[in-house]
Structure formats: structure tokens, C-alpha cells
KOLTORDO-707383 format. One record per residue: residue in three letters; z negated, y negated, x negated of N, C-alpha, C in turn. Coordinates in steps of 0.1 Angstrom, whole numbers, padded with zeros to 4 digits, always signed. Each point is the difference from the previous one (the first is absolute). Last residue first. Layout:
// KOLTORDO-707383
ALAZYXZYXZYX/...
// end
This chain:
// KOLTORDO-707383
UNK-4664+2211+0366-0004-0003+0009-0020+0005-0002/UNK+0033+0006-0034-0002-0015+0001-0006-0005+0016/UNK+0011+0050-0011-0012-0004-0009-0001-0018-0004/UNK+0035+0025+0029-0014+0001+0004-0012-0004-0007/UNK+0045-0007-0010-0003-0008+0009-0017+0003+0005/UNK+0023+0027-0032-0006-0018-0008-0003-0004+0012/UNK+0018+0041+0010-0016+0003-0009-0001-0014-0001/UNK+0043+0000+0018-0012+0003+0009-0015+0000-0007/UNK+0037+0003-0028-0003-0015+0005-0006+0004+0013/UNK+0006+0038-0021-0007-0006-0010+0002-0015+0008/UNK+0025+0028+0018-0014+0005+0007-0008-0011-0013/UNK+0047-0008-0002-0007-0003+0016-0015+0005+0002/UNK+0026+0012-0037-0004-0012-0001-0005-0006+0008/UNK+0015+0044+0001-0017+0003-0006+0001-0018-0002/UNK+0038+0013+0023-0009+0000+0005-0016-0001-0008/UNK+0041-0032-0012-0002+0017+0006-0012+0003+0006/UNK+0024-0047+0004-0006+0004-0004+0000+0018+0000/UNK+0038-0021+0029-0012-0007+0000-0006+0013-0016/UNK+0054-0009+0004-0006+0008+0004-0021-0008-0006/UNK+0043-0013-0018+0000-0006+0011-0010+0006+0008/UNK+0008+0019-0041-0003-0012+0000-0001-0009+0012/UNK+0020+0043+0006-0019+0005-0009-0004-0017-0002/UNK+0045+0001+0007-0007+0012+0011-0012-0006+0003/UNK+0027-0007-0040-0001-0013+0008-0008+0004+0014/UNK-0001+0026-0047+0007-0002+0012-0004-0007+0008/UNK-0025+0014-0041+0011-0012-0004+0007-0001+0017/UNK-0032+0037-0009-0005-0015+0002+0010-0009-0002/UNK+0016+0038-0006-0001-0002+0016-0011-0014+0002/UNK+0017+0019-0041+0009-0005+0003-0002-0006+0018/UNK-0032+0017-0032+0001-0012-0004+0016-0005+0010/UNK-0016+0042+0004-0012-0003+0001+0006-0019+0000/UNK+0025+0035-0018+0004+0000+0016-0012-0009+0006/UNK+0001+0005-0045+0007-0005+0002+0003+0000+0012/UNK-0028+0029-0013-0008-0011-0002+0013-0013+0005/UNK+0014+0046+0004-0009-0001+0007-0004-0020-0001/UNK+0025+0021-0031+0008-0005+0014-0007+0000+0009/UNK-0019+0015-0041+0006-0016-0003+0003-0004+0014/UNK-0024+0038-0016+0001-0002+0014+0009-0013-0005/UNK-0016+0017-0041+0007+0012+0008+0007-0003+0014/UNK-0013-0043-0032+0001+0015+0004+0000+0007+0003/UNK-0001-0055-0010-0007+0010+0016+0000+0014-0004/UNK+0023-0027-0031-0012-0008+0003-0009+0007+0010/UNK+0035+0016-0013-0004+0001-0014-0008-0010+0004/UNK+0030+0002+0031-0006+0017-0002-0011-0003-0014/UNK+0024-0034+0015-0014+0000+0006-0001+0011+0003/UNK+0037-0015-0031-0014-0008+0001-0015+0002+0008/UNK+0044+0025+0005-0009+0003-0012-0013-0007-0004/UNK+0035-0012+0037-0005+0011+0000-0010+0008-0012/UNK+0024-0040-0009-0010-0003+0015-0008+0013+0002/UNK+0034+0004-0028-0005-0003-0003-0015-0009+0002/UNK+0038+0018+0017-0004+0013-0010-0011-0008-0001/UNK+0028-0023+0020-0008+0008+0012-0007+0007-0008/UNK+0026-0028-0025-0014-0008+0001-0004+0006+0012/UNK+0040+0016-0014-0009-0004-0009-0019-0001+0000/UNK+0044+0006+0032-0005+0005-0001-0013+0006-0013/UNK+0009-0049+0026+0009+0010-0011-0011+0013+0000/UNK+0000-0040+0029-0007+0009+0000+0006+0009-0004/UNK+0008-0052-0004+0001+0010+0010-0009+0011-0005/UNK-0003-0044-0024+0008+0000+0013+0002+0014+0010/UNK-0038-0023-0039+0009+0013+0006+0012-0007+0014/UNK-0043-0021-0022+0013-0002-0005+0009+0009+0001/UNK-0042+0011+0017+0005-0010+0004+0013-0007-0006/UNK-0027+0033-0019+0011+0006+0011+0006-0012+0010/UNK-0034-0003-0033+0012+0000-0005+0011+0000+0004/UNK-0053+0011+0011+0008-0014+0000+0015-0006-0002/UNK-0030+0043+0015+0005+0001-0011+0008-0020+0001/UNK-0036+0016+0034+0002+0010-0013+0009-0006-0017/UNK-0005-0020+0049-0012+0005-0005-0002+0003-0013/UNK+0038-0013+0023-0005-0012+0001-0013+0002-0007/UNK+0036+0029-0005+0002-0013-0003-0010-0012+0001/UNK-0002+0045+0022-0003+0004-0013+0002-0016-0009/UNK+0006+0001+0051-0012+0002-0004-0008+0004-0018/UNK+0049-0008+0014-0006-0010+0003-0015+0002-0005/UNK+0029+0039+0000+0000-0009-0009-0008-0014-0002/UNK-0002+0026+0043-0010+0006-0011+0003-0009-0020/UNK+0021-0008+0040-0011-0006+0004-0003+0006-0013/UNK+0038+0011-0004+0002-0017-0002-0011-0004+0007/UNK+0000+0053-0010+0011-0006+0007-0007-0016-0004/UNK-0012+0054-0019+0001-0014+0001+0012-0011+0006/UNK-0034+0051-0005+0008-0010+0012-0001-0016-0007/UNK-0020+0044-0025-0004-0015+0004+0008-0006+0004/UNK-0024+0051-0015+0014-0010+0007-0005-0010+0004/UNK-0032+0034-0008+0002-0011-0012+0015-0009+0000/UNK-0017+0040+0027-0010-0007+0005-0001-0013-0013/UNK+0029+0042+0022+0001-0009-0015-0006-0015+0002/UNK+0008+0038+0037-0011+0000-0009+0002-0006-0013/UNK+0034+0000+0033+0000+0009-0006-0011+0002-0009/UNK+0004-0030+0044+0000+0007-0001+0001+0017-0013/UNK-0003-0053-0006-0006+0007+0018-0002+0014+0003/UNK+0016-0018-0047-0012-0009+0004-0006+0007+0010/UNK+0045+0009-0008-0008+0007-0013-0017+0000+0008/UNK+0033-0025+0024+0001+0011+0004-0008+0013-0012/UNK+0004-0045-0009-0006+0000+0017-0002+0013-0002/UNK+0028-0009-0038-0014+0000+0001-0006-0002+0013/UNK+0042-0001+0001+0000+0012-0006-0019+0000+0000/UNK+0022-0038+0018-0002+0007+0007-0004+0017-0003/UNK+0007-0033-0033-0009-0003+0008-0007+0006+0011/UNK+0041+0007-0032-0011+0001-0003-0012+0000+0009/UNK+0038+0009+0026+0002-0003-0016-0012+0000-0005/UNK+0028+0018+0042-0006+0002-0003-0003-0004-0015/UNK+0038+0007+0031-0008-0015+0004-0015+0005-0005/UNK+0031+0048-0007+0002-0019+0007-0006-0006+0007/UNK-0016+0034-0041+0002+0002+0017+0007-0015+0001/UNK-0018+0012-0043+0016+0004+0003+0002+0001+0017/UNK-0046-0011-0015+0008-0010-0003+0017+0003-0002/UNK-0037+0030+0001+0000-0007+0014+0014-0010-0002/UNK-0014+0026-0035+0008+0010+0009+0002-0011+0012/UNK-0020-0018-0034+0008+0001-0005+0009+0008+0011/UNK-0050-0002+0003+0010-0015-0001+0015-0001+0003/UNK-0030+0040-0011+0005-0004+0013+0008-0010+0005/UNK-0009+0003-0048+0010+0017+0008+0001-0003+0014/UNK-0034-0031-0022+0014-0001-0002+0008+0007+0009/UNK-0046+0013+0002+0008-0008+0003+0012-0004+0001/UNK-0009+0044-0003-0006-0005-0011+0006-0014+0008/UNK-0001+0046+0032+0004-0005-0014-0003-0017-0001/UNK-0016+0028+0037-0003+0005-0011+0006-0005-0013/UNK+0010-0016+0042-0016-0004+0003-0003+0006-0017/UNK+0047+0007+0021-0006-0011-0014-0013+0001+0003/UNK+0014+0027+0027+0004+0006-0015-0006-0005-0009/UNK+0008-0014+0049-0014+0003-0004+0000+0009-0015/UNK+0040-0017+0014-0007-0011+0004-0012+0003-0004/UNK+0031+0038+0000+0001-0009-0008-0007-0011-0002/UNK-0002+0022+0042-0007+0007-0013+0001-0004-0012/UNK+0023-0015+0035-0013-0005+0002-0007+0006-0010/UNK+0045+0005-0009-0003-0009+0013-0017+0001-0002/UNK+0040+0021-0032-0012+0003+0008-0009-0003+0012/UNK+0044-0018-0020-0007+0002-0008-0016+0002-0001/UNK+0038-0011+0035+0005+0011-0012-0006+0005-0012/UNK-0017-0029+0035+0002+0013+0006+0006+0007-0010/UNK-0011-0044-0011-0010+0007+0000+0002+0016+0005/UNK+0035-0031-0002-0004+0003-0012-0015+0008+0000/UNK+0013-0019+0041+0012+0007-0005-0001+0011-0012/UNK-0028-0037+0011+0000+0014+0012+0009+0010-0005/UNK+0005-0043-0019-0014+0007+0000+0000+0010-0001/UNK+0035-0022+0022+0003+0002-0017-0013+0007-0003/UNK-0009-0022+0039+0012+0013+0000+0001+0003-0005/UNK-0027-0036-0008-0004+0011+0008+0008+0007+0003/UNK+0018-0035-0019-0008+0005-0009-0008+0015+0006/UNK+0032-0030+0028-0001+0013-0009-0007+0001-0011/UNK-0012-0029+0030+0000+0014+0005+0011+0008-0010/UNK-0011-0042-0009-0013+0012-0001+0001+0012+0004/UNK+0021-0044+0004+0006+0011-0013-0005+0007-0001/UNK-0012-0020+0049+0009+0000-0013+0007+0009-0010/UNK-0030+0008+0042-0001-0002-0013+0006-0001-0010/UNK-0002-0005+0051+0000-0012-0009-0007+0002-0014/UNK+0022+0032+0039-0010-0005+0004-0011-0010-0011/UNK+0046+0016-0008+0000-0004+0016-0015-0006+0003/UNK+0010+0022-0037+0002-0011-0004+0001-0007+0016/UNK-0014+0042-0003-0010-0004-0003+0003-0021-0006/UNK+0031+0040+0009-0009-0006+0019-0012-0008-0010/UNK+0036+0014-0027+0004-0010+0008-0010-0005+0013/UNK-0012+0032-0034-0003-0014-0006+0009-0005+0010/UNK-0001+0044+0012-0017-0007-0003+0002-0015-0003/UNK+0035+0039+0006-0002-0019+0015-0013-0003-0008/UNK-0002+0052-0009+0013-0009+0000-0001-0012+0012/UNK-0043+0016-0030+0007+0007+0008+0010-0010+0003/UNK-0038+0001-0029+0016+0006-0009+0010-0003+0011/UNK-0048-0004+0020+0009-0016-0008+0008+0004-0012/UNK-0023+0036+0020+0008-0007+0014+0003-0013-0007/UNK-0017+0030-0032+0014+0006+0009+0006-0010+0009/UNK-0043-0010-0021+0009+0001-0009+0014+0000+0006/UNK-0042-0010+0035+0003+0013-0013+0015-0007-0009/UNK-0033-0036+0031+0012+0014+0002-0003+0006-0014/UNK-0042-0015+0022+0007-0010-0010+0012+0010+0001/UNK-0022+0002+0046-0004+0001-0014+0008-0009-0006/UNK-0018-0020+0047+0012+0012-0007-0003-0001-0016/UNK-0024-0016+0057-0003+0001-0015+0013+0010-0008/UNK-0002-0035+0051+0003+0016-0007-0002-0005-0017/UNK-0030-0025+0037+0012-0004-0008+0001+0019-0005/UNK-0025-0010+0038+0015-0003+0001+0005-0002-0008/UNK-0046+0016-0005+0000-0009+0011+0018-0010+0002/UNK-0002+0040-0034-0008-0009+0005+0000-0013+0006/UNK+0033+0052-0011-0001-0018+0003-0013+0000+0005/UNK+0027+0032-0040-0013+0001+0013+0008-0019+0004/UNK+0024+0022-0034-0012+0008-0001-0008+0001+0011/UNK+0055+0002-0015-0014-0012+0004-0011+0009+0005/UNK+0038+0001-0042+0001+0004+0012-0014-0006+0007/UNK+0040-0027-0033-0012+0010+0000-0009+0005+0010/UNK+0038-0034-0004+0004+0014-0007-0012+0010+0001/UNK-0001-0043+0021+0015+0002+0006+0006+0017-0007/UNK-0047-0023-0001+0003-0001+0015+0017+0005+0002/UNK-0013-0007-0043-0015+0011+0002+0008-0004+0019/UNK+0021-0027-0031+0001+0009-0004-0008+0012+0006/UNK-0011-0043+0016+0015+0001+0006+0001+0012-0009/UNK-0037-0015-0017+0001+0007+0014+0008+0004+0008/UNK+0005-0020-0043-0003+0011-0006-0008+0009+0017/UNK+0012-0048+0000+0013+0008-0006-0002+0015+0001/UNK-0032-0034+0006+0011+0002+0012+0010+0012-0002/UNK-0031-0013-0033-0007+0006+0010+0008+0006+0011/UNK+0014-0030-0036+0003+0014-0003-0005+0009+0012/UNK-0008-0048+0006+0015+0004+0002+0004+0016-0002/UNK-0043-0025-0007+0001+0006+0015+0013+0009+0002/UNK-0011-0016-0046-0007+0014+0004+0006+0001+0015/UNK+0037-0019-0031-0015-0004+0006-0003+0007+0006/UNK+0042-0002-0035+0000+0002+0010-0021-0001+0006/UNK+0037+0014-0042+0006-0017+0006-0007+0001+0015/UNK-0011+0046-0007+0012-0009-0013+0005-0015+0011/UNK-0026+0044+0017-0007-0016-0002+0011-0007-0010/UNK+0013+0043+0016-0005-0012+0012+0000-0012-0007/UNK-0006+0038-0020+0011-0003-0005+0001-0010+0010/UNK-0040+0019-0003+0003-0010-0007+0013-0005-0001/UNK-0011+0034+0028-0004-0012+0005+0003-0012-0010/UNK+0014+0044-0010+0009-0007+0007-0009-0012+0011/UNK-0026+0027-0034+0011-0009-0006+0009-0004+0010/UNK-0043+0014+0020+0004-0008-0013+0007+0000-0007/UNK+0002+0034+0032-0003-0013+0007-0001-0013-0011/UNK+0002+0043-0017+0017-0001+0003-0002-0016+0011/UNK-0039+0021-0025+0012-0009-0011+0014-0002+0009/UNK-0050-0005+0018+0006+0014+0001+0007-0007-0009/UNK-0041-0020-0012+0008-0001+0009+0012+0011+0002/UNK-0050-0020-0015+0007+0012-0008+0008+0005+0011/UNK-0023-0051-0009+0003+0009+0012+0010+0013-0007/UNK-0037-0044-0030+0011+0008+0006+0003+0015+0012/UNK-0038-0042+0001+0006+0010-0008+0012+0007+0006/UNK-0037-0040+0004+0012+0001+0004+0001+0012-0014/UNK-0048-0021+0011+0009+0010+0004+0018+0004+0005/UNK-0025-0054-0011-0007+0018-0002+0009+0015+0008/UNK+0005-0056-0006+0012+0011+0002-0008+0014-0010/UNK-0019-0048+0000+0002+0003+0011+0009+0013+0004/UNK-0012-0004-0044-0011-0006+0006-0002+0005+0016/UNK+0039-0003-0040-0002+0013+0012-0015+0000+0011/UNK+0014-0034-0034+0013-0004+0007-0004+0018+0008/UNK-0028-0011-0034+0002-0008+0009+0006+0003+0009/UNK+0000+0029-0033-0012+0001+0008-0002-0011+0010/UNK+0040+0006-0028+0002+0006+0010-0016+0001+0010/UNK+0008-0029-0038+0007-0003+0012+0001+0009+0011/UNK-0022+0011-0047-0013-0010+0012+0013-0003+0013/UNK+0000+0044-0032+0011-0012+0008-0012-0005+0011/UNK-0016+0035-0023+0010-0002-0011+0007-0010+0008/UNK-0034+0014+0023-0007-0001-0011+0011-0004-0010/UNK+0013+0009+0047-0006-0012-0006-0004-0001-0011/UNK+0018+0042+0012+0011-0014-0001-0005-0013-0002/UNK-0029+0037+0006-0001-0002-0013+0017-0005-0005/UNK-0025-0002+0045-0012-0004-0011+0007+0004-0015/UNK+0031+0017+0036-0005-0013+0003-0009-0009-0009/UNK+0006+0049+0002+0011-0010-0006-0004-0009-0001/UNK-0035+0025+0019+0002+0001-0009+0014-0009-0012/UNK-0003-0001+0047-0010-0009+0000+0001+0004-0014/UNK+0028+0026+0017+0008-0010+0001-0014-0009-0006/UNK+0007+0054+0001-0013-0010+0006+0011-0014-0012/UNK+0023+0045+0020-0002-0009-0010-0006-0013+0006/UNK+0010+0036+0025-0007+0009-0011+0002-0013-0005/UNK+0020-0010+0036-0010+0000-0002-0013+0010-0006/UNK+0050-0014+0014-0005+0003-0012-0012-0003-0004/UNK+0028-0002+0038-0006-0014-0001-0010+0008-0014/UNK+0032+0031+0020+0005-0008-0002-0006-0019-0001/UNK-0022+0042+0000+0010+0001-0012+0009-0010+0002/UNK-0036+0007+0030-0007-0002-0010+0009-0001-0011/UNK+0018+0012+0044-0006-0012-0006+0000-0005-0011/UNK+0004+0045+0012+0013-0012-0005-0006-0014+0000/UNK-0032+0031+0007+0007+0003-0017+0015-0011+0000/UNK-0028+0000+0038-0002-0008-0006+0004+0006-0014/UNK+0018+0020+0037+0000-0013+0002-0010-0003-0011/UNK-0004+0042+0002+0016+0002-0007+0001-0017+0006/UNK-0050+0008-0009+0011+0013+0008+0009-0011-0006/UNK-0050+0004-0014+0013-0012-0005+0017+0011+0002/UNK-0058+0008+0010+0011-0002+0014+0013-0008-0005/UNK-0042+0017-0017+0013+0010-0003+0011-0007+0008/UNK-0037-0038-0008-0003+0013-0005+0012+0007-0003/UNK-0006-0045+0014+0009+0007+0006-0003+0016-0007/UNK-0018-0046-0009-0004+0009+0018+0008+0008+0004/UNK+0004-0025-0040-0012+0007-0002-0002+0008+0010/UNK+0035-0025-0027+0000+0008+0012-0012+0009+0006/UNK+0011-0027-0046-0002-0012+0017+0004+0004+0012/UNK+0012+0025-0043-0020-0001-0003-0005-0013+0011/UNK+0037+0039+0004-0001-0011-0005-0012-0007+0001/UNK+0017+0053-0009-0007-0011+0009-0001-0016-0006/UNK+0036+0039-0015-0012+0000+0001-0001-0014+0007/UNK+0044+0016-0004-0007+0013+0009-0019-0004+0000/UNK+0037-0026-0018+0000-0003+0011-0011+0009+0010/UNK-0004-0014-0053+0009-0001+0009-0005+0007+0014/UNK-0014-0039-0033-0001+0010+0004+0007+0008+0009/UNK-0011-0044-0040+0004+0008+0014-0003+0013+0000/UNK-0023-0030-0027+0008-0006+0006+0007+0003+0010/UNK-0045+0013-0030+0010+0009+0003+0006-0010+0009/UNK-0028-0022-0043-0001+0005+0020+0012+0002+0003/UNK-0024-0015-0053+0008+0006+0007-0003+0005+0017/UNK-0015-0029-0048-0001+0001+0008+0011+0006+0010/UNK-0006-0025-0035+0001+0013-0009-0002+0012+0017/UNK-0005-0047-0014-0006+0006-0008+0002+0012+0004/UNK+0028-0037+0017+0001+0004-0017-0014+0008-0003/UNK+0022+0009+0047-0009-0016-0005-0003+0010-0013/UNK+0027+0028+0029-0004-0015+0008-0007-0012-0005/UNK+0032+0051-0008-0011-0009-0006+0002-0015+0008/UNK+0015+0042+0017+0005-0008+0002-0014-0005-0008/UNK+0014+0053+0018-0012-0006-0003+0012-0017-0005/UNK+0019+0043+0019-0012-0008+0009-0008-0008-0007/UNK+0049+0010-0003-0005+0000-0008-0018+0000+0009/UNK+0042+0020+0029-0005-0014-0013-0011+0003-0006/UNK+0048+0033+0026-0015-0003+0000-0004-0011-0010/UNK+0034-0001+0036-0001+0005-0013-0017+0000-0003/UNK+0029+0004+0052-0012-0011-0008-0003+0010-0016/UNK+0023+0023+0039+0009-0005-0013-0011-0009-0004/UNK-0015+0015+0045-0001+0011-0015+0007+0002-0014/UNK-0002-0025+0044-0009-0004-0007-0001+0009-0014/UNK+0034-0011+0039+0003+0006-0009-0007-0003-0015/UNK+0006-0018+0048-0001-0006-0012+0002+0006-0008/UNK+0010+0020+0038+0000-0008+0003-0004-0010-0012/UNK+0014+0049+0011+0003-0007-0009-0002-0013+0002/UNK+0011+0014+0042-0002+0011-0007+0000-0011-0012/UNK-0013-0026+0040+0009+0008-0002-0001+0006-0009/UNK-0035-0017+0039+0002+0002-0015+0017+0005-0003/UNK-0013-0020+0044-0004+0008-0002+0005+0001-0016/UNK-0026-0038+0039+0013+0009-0002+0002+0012-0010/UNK-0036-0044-0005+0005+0006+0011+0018+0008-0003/UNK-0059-0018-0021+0013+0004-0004+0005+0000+0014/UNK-0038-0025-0026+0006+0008+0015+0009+0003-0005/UNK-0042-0025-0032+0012+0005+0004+0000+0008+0014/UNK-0033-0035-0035-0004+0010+0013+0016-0003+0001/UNK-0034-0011-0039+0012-0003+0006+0000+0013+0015/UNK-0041-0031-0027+0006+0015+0005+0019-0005+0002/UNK-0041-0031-0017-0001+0009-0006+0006+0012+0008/UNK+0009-0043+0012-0005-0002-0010+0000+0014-0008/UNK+0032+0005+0034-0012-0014+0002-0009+0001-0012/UNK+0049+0015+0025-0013+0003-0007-0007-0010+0001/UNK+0048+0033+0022-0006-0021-0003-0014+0007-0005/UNK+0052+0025+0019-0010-0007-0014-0008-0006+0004/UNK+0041+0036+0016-0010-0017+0005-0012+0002-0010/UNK+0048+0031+0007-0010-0004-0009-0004-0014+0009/UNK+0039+0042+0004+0000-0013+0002-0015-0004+0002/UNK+0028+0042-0024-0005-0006+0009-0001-0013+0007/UNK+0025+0025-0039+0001+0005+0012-0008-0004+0014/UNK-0008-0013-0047+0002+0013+0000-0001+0005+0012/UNK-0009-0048+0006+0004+0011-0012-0004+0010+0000/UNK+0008-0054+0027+0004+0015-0002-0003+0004-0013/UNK-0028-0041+0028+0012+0004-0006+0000+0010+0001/UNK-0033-0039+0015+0009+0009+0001+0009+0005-0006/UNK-0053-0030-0001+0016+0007-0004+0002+0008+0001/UNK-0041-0034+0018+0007+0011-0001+0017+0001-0003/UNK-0023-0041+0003-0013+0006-0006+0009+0019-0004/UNK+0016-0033+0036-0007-0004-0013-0011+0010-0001/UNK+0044+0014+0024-0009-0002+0003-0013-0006-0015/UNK+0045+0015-0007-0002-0007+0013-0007+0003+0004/UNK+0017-0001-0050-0015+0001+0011+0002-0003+0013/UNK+0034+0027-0034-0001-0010+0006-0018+0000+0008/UNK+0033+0027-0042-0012-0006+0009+0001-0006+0008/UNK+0035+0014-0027+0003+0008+0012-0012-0002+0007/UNK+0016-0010-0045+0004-0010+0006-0002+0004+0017/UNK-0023+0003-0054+0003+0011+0012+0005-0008+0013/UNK-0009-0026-0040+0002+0015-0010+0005+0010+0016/UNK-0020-0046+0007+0019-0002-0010+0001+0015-0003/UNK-0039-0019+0019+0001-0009-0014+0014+0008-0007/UNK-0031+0011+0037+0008-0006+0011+0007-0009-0015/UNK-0031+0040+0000+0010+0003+0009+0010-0011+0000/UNK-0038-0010-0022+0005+0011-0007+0016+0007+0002/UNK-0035-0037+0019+0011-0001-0014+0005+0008-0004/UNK-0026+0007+0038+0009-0011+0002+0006-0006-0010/UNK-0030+0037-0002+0015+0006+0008+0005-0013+0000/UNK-0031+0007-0044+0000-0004+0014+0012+0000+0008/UNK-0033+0030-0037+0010-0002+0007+0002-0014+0011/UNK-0037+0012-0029+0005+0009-0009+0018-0001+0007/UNK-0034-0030+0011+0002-0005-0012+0009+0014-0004/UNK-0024+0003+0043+0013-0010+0000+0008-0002-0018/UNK-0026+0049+0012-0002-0017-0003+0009-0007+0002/UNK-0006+0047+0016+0009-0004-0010-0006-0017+0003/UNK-0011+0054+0028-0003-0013-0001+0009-0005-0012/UNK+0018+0020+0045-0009+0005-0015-0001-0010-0006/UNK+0017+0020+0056-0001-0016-0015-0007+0010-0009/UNK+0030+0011+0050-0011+0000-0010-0006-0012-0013/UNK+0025-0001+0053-0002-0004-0009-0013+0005-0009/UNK+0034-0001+0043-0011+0008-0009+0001+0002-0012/UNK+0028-0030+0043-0002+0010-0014-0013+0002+0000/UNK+0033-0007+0047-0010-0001-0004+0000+0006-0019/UNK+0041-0021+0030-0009+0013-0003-0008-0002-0006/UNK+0022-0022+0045-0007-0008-0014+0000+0013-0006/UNK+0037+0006+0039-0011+0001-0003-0006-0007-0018/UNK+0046-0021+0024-0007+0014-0005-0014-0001-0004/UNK+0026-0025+0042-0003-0003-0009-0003+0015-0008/UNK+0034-0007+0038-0014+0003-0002-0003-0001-0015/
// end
């Protein structure tokens, strides 16, 4: 007997396409657990639940199913920022973010109503930070990035749990978004506990710390095709449980780039790159710059010319990539750079027009008829 459809209910608030879009945002490498199965709508896990997405120009509209678990993003480590951000040389200032507890200024219909689903939300698609404000002043100082983001309005970064993103990242080494996807659900279906099943598929959390320390982890995990990875993930685990475990993880949010950097990168299978993901995604270091051989590529071919005479990717010239476009982009560098890196994917290129291009070639059609 087939299982009953379950019906969602779906609230929304309002948010411009330009300030978020779910189909670049979700699907461009940073959170490997979306899927659209159904166009237009995304599904995935957080903080315990299991989430459906879809919007439309000016609203986003969410469901939730199954049941919260304790501590589920743990919105109340977010450091506090600077609020004000000069935006154009005369002098000119607009409060940039905000935190979590005040209203966001593209939630208009929701008066008192911002209950315990849209604070996580709202924290984990960091929407205290008006992205259209970046955006006009990444272009003003980089005509390449005003181009080349034209079609790729609203992709911002995802304020991700730290224990789901780093051992997701540790996945991605030598390795492709579907492939990590696979990998990092085989981790959630075989260690982490399950939350609900919709319309037949069973939904499961991200595991805890404990159950991937746990003994057999890296032999059952090489069984089920993650290579050298699985011990990295063991070794991880391991080292994370002796050295506070999840609390340690959310520690760094407060200390000084670097310092995070630096702590991440004594974990095994963990180096630069994947150190900054994890600065970038989740530990609020909104100036990390993930660089792997697209992103070099993209700095070589745009940016810095030089790099083309390079043969590999010394840890030299990651310092130095990385600096180039903190000192060109600022504060949000990894934002802007997450911006430039998904217009580059072959995804997005093979993929029809966006949408505000489609409504603007509609407008020409009507006005030659």
C-alpha cells in the first residue's frame, strides 16, 4: 500500500528575488542536502527538521515537517558587527546588518509573528544582510564583477551548522557537488537519527560528533565508497570529541580569523581550502576566500594575469589570491567571491537565461509588436 501524500503549509514573507535566489543559492556547492524535487520547490534538512522552499519574485514561502531538536542552530553565538559600512566615497553610510532579534526590513507581513521557524531561517539564509546594498558597491569598485553578476542576482552566503559543514567539506576533497551529495547522505541515512518520512522518502539529521568517533566508523564508511575520506572523518571525530566537540566548533565563531583558520586546519583532511569553507559557511568570517583550481582559474583569468605562469597552487599565491580580493571587495570578500564562483559553473551556463532576463525579453517582445 502505497504511503499517504503529506500535505504542507506554507507560510512566506516577503524578500525580493534580487535579495535571495533559492536556485543559486541552495544548489552552487555551499549546502549539499537541497534537492528540488519538484521545480520550483526545495527540499532539505535543518535544525532538525525537514524544509520546502519556493518563491517568487517578491516572497519566499516555507513548510516545515517533523520535530525540532534541542539547540538547533544555536542563534545566539552570532558576534556582534559593526552596523554601519561606508558605501560611496562621499561619505555616506547604511546600517548593513542586523542582528537576528530585529525585523528585517523585507518582512513586512509578518508583524510579531517572527516565531522560532523563521529566526532559524532567517539565520541560516542571513537575511539581516541586505545583499542588493553589496552588490551596487562590488560593482562600483570591480566593473568584472558588475558584469559577470548581471545574471546571478541574489546568491548569498548560507550561515551553516559547523559540524554539517566541515565534515561535508571533508567529503568534497578531490571530489563533485552530486558525488559529495551522495556521500554526505549515506552519512545522515547510516549515522544520524531520522526525522520523518515524506511521501516515502525517510528524512535523517546531520550525525552528532559522537556517532562518527564511533567504533567501525571509517571501516563501514570505506565499505560504503568513501575512500581516504573516511578516515579523515574518523580522525575528525575523534579529535573533535577530545577537544570539546561541538562547542569547540562554535567557539571559533568568536575568535579572529586566522585563529579559526589555524584551529581548523590541525583536524585530518582538512587544509587551507577546506579550512576557509568552513570559516566562510559557517563561522561568520564573512572575508574567507576558498581557493581551489576553479577559483585560481577564475583569479588568473580575471584578476591577476600572472598566475597563469604558475604551475600549481603554492601556498603562496593562495595568500595571495585571497588578499587580492579582500582588498578589492572587503569586509564580505567571500560572499562576492561566492557570487563570481557560481556564475563560472558549467550548471548555471548550460542552464536557460535568468529570470529578470526572461521578463526584460518578454517587455522587448511586446513593445516590437
Amino acid at each position: 500500500m502505497a504511503a499517504p501524500m503529506i500535505e504542507s503549509t506554507f507560510k512566506s514573507f516577503m524578500c525580493p528575488i534580487k535579495e535571495l535566489r533559492l536556485d543559486k543559492t541552495l544548489a552552487c556547492g555551499q549546502s549539499f542536502r537541497w534537492k528540488e524535487n519538484i521545480p520550483g520547490t526545495w527540499v532539505g534538512v535543518l535544525a532538525g527538521r525537514v524544509w520546502k522552499l519556493k518563491q517568487n519574485e517578491n516572497e519566499i514561502f516555507y513548510a516545515t515537517h517533523g520535530n525540532f531538536m534541542q539547540q538547533p542552530t544555536k542563534i545566539e553565538k552570532r558576534p556582534p558587527t559593526k552596523k554601519h559600512r561606508k558605501l560611496s566615497k562621499k561619505g555616506t553610510t547604511e546600517k548593513m546588518t542586523r542582528t537576528v532579534e530585529e525585523k528585517h526590513i523585507w518582512c513586512e507581513n509578518l508583524g510579531n509573528e517572527c516565531d522560532n521557524e523563521l529566526n532559524i531561517l532567517s539565520d541560516y539564509l542571513q537575511l539581516s544582510v541586505k545583499l542588493q546594498d553589496l552588490y551596487a558597491q562590488w560593482s562600483h569598485k570591480d566593473p568584472n564583477f558588475r558584469e559577470k553578476s548581471e545574471n546571478f542576482q541574489g546568491v548569498r552566503m548560507l550561515r551553516q551548522h559547523p559540524v554539517e559543514n566541515l565534515f561535508s567539506f571533508i567529503c568534497s576533497s578531490n571530489n563533485h557537488i552530486s558525488r559529495i551529495s551522495s556521500m554526505v547522505e549515506k552519512l545522515c541515512e547510516n549515522y544520524g537519527e531520522k526525522i520523518t518520512e515524506i511521501d516515502g522518502q525517510a528524512y535523517f539529521a546531520f550525525p552528532s560528533i559522537s556517532s562518527l568517533a564511533g567504533e567501525g566508523v571509517e571501516e563501514k564508511l570505506r565499505q560504503l565508497g568513501f575512500g581516504y575520506r573516511a578516515k579523515y572523518i574518523s580522525s575528525s571525530a575523534h579529535y573533535l570529541s577530545e577537544n570539546g566537540g561541538e562547542d569547540f566548533l562554535f567557539s571559533l565563531r568568536e575568535k579572529p580569523y586566522e585563529e579559526a583558520k589555524q584551529q581548523l586546519m590541525k583536524l585530518n583532511g582538512v587544509g587551507a581550502k577546506v579550512a576557509d569553507c568552513v570559516c566562510l559557511m559557517s563561522m561568520d568570517k564573512a572575508g574567507a576566500i576558498p581557493v581551489d583550481t576553479h577559483v585560481w582559474q577564475i583569479a588568473s583569468r580575471d584578476y591577476i594575469p600572472k598566475l597563469k605562469q604558475s604551475k600549481s597552487l603554492t601556498d603562496n599565491l593562495y595568500k595571495e589570491i585571497g588578499d587580492h580580493f579582500r582588498s578589492l571587495w572587503g569586509p564580505y570578500a567571500g560572499w562576492a567571491h561566492s557570487v563570481l564562483f557560481t556564475a563560472d559553473l558549467k550548471k548555471f551556463k548550460r542552464e536557460s537565461p535568468d529570470t529578470d532576463s526572461k521578463i526584460k525579453e518578454k517587455a522587448k517582445k511586446k513593445k516590437v509588436k
